[in-house]
N, C-alpha and C positions, 0 to 999 in steps of 0.2 A: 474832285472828280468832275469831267464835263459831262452832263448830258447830251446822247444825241438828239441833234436835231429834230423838232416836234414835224410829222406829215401833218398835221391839221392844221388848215389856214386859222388864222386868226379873223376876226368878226368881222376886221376891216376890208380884209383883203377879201375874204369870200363877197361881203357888200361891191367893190369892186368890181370882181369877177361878174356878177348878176347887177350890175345897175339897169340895165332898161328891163330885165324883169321885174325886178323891186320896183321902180315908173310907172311898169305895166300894173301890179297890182297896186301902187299907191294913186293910179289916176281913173282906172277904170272900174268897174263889179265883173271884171272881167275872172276869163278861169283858164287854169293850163291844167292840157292833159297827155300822160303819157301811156302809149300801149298800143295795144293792132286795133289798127281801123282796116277791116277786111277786105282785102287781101292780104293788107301788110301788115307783116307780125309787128314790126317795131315802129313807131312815129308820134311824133309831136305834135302836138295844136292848142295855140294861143287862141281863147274866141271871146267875145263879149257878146251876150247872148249867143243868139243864131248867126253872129258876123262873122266869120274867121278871119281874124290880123296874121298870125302864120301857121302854116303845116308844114312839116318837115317829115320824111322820111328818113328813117335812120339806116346808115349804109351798114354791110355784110358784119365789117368791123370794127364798126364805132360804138367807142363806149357812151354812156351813158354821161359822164362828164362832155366828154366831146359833143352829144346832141346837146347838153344846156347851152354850154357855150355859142355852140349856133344855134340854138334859139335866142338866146340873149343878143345877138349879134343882127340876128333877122329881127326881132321885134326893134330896137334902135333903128335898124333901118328903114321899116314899115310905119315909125311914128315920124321919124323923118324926113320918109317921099309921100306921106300918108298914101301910101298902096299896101295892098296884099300879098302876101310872097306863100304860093303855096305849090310846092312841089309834090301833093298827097293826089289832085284828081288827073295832073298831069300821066302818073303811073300807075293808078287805077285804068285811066282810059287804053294809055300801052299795055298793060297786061289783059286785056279782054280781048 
């Protein structure tokens, strides 16, 4: 009898999926956090200390995989151009 198909990535592939965040905590004392930073109910932010590497806003209908992935995608790119990518005070400033 076959079994179906396992949903759960295997160790490798989820490593994959999050290589520049596993980077991120294998290079920094850095911290990632997820949740409302007031106004906005939903967002990301990558910071080492008081630095912020990135902030992300989570859109209407993005799930929670989809913001890691772009966070993971934004921090690769933030260690790569060393800039900061943050979409959190941009739409704070808009909404006021």
């Amino acid at each position: 009898m076959n079994k179906p198909p396992s949903k759960i990535l295997s160790a490798t592939t989820a490593d994959e999926r999050f290589e520049h965040i596993q980077a991120f905590f294998d290079t920094t004392r850095g911290q990632l956090t997820i949740g409302e930073i007031p106004p906005i109910r939903r967002a990301a932010l990558a910071a080492v200390g008081k630095k912020v590497r990135v902030a992300l806003v989570c859109g209407e209908t993005e799930t929670v995989s989809d913001l890691l992935q772009r966070l993971n995608a934004a921090l690769g790119k933030a260690a790569a151009e060393n800039t900061v990518i943050d979409e959190v005070l941009p739409e704070i400033k808009r909404r006021r």
